[in-house]
PDB file of N, CA, C and O in Angstrom:
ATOM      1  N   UNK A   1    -158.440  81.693  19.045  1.00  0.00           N
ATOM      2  CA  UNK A   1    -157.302  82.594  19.183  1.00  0.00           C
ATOM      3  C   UNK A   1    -157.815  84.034  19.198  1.00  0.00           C
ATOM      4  O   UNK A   1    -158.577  84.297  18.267  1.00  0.00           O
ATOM      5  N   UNK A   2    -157.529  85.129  20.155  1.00  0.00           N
ATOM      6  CA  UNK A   2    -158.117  86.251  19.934  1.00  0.00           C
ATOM      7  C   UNK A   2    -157.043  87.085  19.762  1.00  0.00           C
ATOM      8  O   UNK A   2    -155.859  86.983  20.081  1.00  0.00           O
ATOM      9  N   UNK A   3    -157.691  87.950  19.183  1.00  0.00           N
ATOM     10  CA  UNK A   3    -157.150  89.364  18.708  1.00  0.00           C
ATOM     11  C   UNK A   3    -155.974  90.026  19.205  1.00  0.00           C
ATOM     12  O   UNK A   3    -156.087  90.609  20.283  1.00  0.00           O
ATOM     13  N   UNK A   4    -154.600  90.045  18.472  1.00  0.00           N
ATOM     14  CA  UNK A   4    -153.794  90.825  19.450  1.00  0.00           C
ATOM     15  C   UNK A   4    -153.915  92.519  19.495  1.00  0.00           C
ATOM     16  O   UNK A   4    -154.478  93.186  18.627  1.00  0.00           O
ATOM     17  N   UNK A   5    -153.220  93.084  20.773  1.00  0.00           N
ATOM     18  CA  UNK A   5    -153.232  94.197  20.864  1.00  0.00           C
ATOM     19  C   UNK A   5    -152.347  94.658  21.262  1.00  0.00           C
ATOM     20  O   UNK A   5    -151.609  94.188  22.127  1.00  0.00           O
ATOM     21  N   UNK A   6    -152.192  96.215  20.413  1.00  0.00           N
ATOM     22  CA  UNK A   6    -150.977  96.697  20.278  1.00  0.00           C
ATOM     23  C   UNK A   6    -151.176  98.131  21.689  1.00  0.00           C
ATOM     24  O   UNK A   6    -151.947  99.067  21.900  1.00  0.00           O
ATOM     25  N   UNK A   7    -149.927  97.507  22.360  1.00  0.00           N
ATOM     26  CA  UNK A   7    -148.861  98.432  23.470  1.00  0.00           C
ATOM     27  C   UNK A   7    -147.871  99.136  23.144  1.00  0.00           C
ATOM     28  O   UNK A   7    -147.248  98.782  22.142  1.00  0.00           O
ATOM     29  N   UNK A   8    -147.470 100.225  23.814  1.00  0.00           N
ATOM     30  CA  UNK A   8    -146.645 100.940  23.745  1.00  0.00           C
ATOM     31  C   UNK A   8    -145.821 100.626  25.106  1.00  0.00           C
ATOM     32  O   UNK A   8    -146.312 101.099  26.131  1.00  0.00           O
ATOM     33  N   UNK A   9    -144.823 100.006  25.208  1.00  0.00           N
ATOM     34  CA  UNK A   9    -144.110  99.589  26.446  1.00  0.00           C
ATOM     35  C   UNK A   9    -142.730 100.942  26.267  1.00  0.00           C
ATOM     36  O   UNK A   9    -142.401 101.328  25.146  1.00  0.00           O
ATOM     37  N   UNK A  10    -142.263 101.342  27.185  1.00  0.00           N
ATOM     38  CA  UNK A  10    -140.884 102.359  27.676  1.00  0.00           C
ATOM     39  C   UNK A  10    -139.968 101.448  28.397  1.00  0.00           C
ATOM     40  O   UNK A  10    -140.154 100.850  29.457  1.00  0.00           O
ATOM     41  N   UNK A  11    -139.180 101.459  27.792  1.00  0.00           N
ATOM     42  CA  UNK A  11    -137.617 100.592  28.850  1.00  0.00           C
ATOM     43  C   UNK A  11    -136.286 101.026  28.099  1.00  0.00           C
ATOM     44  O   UNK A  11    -135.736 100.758  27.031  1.00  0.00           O
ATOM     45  N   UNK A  12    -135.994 102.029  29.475  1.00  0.00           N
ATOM     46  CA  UNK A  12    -134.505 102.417  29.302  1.00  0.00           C
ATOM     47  C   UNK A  12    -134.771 103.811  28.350  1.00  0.00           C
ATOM     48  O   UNK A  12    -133.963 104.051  27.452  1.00  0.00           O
ATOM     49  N   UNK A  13    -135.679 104.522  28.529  1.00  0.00           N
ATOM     50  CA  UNK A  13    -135.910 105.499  27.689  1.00  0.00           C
ATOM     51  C   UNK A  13    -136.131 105.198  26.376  1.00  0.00           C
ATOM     52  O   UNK A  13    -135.851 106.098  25.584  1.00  0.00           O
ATOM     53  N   UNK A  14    -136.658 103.936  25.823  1.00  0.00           N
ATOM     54  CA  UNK A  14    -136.772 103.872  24.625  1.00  0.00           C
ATOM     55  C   UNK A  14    -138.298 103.170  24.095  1.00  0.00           C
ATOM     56  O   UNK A  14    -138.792 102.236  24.727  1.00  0.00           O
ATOM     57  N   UNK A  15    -138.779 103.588  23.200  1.00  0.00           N
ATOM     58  CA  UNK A  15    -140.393 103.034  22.923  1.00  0.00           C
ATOM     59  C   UNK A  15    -140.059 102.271  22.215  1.00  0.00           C
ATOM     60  O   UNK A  15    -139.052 102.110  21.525  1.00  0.00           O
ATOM     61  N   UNK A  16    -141.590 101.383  22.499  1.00  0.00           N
ATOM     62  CA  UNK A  16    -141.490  99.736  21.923  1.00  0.00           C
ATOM     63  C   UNK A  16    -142.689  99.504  21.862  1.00  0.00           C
ATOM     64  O   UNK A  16    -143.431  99.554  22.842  1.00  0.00           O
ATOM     65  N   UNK A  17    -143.268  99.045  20.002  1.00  0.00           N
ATOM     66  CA  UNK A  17    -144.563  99.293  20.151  1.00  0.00           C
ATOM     67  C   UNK A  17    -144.640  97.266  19.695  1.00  0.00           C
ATOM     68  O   UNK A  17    -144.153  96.626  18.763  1.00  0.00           O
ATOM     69  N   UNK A  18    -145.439  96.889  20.818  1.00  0.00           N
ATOM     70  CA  UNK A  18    -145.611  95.395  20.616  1.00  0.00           C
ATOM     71  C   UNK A  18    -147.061  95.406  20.322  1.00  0.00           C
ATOM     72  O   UNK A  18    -147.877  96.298  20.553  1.00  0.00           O
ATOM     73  N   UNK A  19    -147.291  93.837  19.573  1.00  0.00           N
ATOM     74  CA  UNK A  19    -148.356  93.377  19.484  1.00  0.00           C
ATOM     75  C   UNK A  19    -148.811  92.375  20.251  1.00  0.00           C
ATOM     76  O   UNK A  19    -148.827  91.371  19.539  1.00  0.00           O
ATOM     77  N   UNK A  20    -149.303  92.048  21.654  1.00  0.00           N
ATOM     78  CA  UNK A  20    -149.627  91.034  22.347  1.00  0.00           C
ATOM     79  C   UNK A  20    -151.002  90.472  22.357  1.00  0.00           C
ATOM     80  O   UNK A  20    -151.897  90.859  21.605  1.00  0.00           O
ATOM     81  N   UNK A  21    -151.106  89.646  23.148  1.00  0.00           N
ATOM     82  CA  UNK A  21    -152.172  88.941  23.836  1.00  0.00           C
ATOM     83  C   UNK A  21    -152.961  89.911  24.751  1.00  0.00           C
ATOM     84  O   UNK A  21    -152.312  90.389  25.681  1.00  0.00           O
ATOM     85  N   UNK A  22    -154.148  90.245  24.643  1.00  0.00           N
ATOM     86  CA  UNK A  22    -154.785  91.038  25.381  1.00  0.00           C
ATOM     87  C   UNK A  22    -154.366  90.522  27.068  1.00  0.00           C
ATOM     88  O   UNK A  22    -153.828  91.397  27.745  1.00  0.00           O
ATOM     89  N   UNK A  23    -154.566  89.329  27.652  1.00  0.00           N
ATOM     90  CA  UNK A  23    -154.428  88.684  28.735  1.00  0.00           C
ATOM     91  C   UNK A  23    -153.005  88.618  29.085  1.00  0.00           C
ATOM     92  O   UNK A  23    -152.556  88.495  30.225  1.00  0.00           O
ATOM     93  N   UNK A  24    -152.197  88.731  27.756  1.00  0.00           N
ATOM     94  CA  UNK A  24    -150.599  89.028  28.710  1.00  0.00           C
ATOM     95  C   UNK A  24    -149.952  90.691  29.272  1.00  0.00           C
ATOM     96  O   UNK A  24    -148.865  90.991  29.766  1.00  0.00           O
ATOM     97  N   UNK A  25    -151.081  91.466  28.957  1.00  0.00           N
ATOM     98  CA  UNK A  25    -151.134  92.868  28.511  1.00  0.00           C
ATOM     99  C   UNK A  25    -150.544  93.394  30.314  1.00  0.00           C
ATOM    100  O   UNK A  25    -149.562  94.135  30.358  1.00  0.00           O
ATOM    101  N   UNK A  26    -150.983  93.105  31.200  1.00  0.00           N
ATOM    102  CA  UNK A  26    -150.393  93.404  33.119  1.00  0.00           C
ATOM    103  C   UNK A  26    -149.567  92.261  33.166  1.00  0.00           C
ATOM    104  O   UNK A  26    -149.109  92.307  34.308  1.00  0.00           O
ATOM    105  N   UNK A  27    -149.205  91.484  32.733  1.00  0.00           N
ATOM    106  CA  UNK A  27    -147.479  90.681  32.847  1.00  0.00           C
ATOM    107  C   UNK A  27    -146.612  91.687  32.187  1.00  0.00           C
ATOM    108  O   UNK A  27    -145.673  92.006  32.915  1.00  0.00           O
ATOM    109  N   UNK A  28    -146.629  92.255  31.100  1.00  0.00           N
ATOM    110  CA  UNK A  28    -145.924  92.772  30.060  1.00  0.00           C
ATOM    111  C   UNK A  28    -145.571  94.005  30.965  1.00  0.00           C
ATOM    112  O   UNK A  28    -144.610  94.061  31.733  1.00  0.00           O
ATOM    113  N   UNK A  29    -146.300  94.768  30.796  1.00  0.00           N
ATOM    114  CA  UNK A  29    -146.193  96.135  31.735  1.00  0.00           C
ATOM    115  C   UNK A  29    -145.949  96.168  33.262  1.00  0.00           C
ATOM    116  O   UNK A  29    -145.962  97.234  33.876  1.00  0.00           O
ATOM    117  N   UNK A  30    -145.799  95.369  33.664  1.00  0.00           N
ATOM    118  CA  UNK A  30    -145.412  94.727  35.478  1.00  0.00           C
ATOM    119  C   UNK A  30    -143.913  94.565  34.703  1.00  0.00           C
ATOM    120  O   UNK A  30    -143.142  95.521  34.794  1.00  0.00           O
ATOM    121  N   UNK A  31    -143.491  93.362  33.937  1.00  0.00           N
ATOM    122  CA  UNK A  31    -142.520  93.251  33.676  1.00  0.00           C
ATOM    123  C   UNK A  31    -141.381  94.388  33.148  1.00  0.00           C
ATOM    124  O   UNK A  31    -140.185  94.296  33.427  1.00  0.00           O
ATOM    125  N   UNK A  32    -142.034  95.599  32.242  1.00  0.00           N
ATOM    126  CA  UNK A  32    -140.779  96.317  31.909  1.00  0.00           C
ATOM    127  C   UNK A  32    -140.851  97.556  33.456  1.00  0.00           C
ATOM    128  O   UNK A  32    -139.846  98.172  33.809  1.00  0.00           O
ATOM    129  N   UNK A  33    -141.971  97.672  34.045  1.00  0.00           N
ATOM    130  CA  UNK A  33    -141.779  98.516  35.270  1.00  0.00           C
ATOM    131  C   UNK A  33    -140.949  97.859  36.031  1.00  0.00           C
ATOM    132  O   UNK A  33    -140.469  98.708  36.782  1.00  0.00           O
ATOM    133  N   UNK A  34    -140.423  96.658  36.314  1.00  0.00           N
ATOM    134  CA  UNK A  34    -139.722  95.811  37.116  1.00  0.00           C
ATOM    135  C   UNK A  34    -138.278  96.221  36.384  1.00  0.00           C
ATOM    136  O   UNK A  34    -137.486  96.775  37.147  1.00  0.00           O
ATOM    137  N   UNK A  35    -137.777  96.004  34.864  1.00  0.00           N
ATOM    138  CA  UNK A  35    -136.762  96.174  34.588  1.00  0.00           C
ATOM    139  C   UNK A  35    -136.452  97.742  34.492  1.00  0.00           C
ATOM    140  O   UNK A  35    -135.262  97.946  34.251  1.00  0.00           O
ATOM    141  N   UNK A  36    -137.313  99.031  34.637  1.00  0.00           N
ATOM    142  CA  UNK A  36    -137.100 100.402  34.908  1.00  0.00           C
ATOM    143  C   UNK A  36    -136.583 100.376  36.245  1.00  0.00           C
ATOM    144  O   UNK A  36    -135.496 100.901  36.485  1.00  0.00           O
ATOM    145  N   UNK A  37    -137.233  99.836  37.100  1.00  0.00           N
ATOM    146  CA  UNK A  37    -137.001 100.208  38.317  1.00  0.00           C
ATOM    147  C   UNK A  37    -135.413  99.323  38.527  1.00  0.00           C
ATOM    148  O   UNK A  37    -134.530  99.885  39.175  1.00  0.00           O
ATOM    149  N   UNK A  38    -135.216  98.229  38.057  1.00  0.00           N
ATOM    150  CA  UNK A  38    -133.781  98.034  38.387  1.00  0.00           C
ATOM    151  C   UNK A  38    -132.449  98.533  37.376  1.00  0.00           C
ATOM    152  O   UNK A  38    -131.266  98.391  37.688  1.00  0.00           O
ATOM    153  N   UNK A  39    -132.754  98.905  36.600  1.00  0.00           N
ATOM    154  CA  UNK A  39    -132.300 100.276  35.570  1.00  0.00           C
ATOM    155  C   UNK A  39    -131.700 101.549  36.724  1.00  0.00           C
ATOM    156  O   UNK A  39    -130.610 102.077  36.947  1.00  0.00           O
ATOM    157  N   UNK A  40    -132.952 101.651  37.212  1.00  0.00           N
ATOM    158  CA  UNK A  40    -132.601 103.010  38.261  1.00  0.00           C
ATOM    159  C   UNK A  40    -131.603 101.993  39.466  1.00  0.00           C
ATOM    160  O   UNK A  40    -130.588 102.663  39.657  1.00  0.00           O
ATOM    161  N   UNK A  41    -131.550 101.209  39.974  1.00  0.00           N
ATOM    162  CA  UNK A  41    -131.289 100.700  40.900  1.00  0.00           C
ATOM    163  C   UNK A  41    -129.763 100.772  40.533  1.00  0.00           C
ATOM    164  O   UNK A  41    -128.865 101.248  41.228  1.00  0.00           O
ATOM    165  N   UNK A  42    -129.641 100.072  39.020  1.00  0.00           N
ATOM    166  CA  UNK A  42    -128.084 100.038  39.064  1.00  0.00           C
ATOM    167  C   UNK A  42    -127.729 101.443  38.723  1.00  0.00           C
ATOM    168  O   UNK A  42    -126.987 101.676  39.677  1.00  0.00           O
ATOM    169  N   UNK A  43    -127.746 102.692  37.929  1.00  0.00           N
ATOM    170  CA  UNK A  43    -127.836 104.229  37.841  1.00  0.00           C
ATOM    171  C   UNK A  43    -127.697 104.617  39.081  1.00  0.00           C
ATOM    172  O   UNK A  43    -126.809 105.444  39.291  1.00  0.00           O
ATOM    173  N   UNK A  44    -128.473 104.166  40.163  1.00  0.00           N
ATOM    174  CA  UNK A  44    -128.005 104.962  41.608  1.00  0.00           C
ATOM    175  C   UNK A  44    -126.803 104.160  42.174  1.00  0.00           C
ATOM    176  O   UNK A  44    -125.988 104.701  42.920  1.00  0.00           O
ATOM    177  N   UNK A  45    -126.714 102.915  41.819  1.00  0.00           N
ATOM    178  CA  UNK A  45    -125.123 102.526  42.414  1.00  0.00           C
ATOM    179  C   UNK A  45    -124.055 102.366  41.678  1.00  0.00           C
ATOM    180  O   UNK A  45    -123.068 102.412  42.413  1.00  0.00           O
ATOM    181  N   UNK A  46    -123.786 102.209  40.637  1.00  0.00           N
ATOM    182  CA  UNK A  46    -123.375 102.712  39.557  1.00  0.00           C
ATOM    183  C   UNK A  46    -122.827 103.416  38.837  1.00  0.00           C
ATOM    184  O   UNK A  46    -122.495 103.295  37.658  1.00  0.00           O
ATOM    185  N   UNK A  47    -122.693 104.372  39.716  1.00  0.00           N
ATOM    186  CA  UNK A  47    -122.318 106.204  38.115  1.00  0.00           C
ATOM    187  C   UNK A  47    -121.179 106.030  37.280  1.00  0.00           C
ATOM    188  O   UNK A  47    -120.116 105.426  37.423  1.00  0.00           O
ATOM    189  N   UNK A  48    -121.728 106.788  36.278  1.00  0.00           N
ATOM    190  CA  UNK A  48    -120.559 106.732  35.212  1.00  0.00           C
ATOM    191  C   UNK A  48    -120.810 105.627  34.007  1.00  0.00           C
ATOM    192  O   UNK A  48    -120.071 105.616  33.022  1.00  0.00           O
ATOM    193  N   UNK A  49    -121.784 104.802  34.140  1.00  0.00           N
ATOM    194  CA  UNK A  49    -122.049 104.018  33.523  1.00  0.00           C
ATOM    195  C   UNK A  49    -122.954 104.210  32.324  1.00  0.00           C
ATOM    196  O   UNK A  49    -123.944 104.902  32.560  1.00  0.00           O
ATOM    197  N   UNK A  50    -122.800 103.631  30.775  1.00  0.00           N
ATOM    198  CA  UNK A  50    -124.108 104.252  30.111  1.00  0.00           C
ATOM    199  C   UNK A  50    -124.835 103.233  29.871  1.00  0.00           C
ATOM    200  O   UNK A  50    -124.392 102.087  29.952  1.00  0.00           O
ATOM    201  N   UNK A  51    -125.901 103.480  29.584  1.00  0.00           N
ATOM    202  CA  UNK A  51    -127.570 102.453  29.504  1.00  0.00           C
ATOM    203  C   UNK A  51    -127.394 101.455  29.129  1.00  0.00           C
ATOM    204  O   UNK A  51    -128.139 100.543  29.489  1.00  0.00           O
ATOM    205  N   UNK A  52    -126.164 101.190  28.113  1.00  0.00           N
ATOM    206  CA  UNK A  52    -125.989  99.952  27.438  1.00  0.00           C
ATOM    207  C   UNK A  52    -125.311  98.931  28.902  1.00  0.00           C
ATOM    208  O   UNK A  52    -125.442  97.752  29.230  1.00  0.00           O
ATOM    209  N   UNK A  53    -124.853  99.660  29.261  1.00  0.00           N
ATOM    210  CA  UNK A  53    -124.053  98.470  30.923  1.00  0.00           C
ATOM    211  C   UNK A  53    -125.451  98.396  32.029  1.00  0.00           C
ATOM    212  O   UNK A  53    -125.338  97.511  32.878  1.00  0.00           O
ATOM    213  N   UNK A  54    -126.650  99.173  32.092  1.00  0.00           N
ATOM    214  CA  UNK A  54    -127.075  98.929  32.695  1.00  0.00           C
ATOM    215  C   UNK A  54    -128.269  97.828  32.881  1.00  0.00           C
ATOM    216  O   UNK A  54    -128.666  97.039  33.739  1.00  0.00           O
ATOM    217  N   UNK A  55    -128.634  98.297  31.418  1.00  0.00           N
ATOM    218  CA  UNK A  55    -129.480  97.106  30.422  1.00  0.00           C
ATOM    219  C   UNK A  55    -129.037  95.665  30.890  1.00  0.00           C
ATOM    220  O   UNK A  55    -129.754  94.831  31.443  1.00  0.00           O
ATOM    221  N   UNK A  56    -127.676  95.545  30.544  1.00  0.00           N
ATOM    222  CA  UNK A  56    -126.766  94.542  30.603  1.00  0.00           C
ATOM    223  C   UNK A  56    -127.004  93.787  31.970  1.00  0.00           C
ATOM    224  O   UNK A  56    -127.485  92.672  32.173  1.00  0.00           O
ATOM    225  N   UNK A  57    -126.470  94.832  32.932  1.00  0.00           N
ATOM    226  CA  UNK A  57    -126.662  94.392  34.373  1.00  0.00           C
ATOM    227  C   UNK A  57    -128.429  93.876  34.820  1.00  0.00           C
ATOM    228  O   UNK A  57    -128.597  93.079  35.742  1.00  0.00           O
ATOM    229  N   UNK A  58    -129.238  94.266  34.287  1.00  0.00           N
ATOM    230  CA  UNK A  58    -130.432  94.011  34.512  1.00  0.00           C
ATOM    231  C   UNK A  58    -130.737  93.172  34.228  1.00  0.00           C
ATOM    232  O   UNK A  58    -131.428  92.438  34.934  1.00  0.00           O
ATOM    233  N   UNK A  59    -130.221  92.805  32.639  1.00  0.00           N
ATOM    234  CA  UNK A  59    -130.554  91.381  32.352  1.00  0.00           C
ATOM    235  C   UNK A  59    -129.862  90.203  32.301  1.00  0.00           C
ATOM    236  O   UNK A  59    -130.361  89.215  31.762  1.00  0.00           O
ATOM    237  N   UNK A  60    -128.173  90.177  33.068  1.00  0.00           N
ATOM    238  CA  UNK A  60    -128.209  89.777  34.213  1.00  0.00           C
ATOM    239  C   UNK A  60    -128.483  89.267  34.952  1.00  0.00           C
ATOM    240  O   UNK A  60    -128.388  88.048  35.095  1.00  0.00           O
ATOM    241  N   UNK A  61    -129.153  90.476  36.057  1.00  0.00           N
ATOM    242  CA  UNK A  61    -129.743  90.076  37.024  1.00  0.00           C
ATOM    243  C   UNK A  61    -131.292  89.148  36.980  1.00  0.00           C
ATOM    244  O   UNK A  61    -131.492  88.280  37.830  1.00  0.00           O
ATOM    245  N   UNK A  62    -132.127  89.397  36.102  1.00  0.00           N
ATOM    246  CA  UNK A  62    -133.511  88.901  35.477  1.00  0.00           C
ATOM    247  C   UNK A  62    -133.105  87.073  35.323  1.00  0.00           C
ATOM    248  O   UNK A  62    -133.799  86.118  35.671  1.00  0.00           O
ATOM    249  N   UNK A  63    -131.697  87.082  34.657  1.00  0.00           N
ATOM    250  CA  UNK A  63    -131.431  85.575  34.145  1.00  0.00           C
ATOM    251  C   UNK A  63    -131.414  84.886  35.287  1.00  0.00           C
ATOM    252  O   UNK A  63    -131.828  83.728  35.325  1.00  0.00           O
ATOM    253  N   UNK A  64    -130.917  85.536  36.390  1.00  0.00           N
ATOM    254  CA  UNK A  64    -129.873  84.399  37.346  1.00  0.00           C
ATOM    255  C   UNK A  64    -130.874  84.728  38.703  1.00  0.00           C
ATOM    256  O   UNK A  64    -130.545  84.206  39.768  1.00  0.00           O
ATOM    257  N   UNK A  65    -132.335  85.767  38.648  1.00  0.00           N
ATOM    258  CA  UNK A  65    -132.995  85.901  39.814  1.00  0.00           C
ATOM    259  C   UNK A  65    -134.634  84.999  39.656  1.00  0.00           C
ATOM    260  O   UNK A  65    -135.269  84.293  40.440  1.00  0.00           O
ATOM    261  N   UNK A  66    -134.877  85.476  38.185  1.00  0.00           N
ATOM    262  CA  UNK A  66    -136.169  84.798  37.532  1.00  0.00           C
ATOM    263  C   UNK A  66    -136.180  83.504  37.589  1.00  0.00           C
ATOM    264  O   UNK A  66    -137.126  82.873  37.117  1.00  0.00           O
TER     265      UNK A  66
END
């Protein structure tokens, strides 16, 4: 078993300091750049909406696309 290591991941403007798997370390960070970028996706179609609906919509979308 090796050593975990600690990340600093950003999603939705908010820090998140995890302890992973060195080898899951570019899934992890692919993965929350994937949920930023559809963050912005729903924010540009969207307005008026706050982070908590967009979060929402993202994950969502993650359940029913993944």
């Amino acid at each position: 078993m090796s050593e975990l290591i600690p990340v600093n991941i950003v999603i939705a403007d908010r820090n998140y300091r995890l302890r992973i798997e060195p080898q899951d370390e570019e899934m992890v960070r692919k993965t929350a750049g994937l949920i930023n970028d559809k963050i912005t996706e729903f924010k540009t179609n969207l307005a008026g909406k706050d982070m908590q609906d967009y979060v929402s919509m993202v994950l969502l979308w993650f359940a029913t696309e993944q």
